[in-house]
N, C-alpha and C positions, 0 to 999 in steps of 0.2 A: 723423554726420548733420549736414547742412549746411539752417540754413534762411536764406534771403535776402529782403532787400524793401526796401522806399522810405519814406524821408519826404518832410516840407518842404526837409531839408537836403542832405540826401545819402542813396543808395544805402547799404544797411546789409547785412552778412551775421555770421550766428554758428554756435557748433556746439550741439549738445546731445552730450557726450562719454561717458555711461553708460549704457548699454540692456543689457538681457539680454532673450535667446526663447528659445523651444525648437520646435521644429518636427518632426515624423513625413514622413518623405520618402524615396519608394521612387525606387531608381534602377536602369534598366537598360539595358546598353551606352552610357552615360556621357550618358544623356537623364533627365530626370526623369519619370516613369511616374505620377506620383501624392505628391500631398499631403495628409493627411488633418487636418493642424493645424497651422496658425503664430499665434504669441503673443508678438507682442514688445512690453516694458516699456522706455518712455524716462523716466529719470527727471529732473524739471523741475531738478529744483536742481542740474546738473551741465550748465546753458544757460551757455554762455561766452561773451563778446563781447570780453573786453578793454579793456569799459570796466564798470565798477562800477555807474553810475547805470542804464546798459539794464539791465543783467542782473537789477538791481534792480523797474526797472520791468514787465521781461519775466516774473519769475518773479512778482511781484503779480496783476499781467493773465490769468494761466496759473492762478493759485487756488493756489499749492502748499501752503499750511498745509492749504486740504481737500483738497486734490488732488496729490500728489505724484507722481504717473503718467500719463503719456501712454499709451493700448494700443493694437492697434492686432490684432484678432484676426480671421483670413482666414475667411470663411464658404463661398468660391466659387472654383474656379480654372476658367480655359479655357488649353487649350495654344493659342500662336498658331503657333509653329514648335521647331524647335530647339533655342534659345536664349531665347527670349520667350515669358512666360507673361502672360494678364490676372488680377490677383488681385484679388477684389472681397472686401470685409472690413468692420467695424467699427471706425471710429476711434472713441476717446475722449478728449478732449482739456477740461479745466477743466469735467469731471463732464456732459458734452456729448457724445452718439454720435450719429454722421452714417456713412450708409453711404458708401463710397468707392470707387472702380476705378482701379487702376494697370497699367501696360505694365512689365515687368518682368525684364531679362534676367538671364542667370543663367547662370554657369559651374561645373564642377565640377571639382576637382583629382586628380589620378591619386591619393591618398590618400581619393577618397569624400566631401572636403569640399564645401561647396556655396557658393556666394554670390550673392546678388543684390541687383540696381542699378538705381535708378532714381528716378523724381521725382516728386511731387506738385503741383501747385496749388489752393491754398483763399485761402477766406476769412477773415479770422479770428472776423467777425461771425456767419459760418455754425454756429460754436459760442460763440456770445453773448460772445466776448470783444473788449471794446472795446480799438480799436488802442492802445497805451500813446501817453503822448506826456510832453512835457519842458519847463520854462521856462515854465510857468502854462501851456502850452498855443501857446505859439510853435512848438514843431517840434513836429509828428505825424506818426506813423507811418503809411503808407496801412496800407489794409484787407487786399489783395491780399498773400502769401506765395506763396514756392515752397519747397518743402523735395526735397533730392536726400538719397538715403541710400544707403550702401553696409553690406550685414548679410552676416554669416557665418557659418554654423554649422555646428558641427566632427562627422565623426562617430565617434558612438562604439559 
């Protein structure tokens, strides 16, 4: 999971590299037919950047002593086609739920596995966390995020 965004300085992107879900997904003739639960855990302190000070400041802004999980649990699916589903869900983010709707493609592999792709935009105010910033307050981070995630789950 890739999130991206801007400051004073420069164009900024990172990853959050450890999530697990589990999801209930019926499949027939290589279409998905029905979802009846996705549940997926990003956990805050595995936010990378590559630089030490963001991640620092990313994982404070995010609550991780009280909050150590990002969730993110689907309440709502609409089939749009094929290949694209709308999943409208519950995020939770620094003890914060906002409901959400994503476009959402999705392939399955001749093995039954599934995966899907796609993006968000928020706010980060939208769940009361103020944008981090750096140097007393010389470079800040806009408000605006986009996050793209790519999820996979195996069947078993």
């Amino acid at each position: 999971m890739t999130v991206e965004g801007t400051s004073t300085l420069h164009d900024w992107h990172s990853e959050f590299l450890n999530m697990e879900g589990k999801a209930n997904i019926k499949i027939r003739d290589n279409k998905i037919i029905e979802i009846s639960d996705i549940v997926l855990e990003i956990f805050v302190g595995s936010f990378e950047s590559g630089k030490s000070g963001m991640e620092k400041n990313a994982r404070e802004a995010l609550k991780e002593s009280e909050y150590p999980v990002i969730q993110f649990a689907l309440t709502r699916l609409e089939k749009l086609d094929s290949k694209e589903i709308l999943g409208i869900g519950l995020l939770t983010i620094a003890g914060v739920t906002r409901d959400v709707s994503m476009n959402v493609g999705y392939s399955i592999s001749n093995s039954g596995n599934v995966s899907f792709e796609g993006s968000l935009d928020l706010n980060m105010t939208d769940f009361e966390i103020e944008p981090p910033s750096a140097l007393l307050g010389t470079i800040k981070t806009g408000d605006p995020i986009s996050i793209q995630y790519e999820v996979f789950f195996k069947k078993n």
